[in-house]
N, C-alpha and C positions, 0 to 999 in steps of 0.2 A: 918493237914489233916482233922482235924474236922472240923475246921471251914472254912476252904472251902469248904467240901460236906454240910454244914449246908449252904452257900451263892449260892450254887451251886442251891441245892433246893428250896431256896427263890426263886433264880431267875427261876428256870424252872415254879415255883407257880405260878409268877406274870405274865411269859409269856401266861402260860394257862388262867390264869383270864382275862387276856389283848386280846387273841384271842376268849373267849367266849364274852365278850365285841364288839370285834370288828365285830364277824360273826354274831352279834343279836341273840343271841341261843335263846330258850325258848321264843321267840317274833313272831311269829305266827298271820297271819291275814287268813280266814274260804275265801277262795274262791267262789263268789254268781255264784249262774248259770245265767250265760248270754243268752244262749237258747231264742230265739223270740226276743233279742233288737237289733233295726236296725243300723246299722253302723254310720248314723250320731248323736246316741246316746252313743256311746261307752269310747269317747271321758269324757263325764262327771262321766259314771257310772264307770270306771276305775282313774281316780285319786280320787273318792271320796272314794275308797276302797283300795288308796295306790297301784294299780299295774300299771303294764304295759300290752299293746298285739300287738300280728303280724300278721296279713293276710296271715296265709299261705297258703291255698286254700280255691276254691270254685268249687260248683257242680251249677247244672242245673236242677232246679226240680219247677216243672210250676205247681204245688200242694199246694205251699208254698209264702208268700210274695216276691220278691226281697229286694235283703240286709242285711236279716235278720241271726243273729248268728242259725249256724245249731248243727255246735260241738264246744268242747273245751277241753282241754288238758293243765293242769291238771283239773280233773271233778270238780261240783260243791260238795261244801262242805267240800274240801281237806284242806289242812293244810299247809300253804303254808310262805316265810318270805315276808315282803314288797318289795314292787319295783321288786318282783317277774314279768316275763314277762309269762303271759298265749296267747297259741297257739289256734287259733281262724280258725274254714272254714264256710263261711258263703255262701248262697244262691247270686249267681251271679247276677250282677244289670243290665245286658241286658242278652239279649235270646240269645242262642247257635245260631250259625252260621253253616247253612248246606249247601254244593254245592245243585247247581239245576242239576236235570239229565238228559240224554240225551232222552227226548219223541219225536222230531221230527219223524213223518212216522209211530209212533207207534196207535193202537185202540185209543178210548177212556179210553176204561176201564183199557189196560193196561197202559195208562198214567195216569190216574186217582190213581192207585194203585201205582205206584212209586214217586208220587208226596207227599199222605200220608206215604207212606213208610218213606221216607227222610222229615217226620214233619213240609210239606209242607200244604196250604189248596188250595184246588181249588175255583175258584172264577168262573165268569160269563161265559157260554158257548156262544161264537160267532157261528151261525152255516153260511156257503157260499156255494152256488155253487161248486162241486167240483166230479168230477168222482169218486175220493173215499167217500166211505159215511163213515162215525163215522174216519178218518184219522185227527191225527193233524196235520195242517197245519202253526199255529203259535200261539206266547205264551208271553204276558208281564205283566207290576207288575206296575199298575196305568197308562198303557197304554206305557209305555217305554219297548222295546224288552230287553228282557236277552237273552243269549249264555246259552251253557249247560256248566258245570261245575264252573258258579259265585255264589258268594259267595252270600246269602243270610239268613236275618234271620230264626229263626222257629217260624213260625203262618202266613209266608208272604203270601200272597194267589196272586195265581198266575190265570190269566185271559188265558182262551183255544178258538183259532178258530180252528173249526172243518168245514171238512167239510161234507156235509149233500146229497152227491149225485146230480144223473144229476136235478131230480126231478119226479115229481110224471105225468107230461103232455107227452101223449102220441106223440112219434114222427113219420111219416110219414117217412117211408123206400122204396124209388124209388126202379124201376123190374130194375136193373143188368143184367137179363142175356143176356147172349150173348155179354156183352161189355171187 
């Protein structure tokens, strides 16, 4: 009986010694803050510090470069084991995609307002001939017409014909009456 609980605890010994071993205990690499390195840098500055990363999101913020690490998880200076994987959201590498909205027949101004609203830009005002004055009459994006609800980027700027009324020359109103 002894000396089986003496072999018994050898061997639970060795097993523990053998799994602090094998989980790298006490082997710890300082996670750098990635914060500001742009995606097609990540690649180097992760294997040269032993980890791993995954893209698991991104935002849209037009204040900030494209591509560039925004957060990360776990934070910088953590304590972490190699070949560890840290979770990365980074600044999205094209612009947010916004529907165009429906301004057909609308003012100017109120189109004007809904086209900034939906982080659109307005571009050249066409003015024509037209019994409505300041009415939009049509609307495209380097001279190609869009539909309301397509898909476009944000910053597109979008070109306005308006129109601008009968005009300013006085017109000559024949006598009626009696007819």
């Amino acid at each position: 009986i002894i000396l089986s609980s003496i072999t018994l605890f050898a061997l639970f010994f060795i097993w523990l010694k053998s799994l602090d071993f094998y989980t790298s205990i006490n082997r710890h690499v300082n996670v750098p803050d990635f914060s500001g390195i742009h995606v097609s840098s990540l690649d180097s500055s992760f294997k040269k510090n032993s980890l791993r990363y995954i893209i698991i999101d991104s935002i849209f913020d037009n204040d900030r470069d494209k591509g560039l690490v925004v957060e990360q998880s776990p934070k910088p200076n953590s304590r972490v084991k190699k070949n560890r994987r840290i979770y990365l959201t980074i600044n999205s590498l094209q612009k947010q995609k916004v529907y165009f909205p429906d301004i057909f027949d609308l003012t100017l101004r109120q189109a004007v307002k809904k086209i900034t609203d939906n982080k659109l830009v307005v571009g050249e005002l066409l003015y024509i001939e037209d019994i409505a004055k300041n009415k939009i009459l049509d609307f495209s994006v380097n001279g190609i017409k869009i539909k309301k609800g397509q898909e476009l980027f944000e910053g597109t700027i979008i070109d306005l014909v308006v129109g601008k009324g009968v005009g300013e020359d006085f017109i000559e109103i024949p006598n009626l009456v009696g007819l």
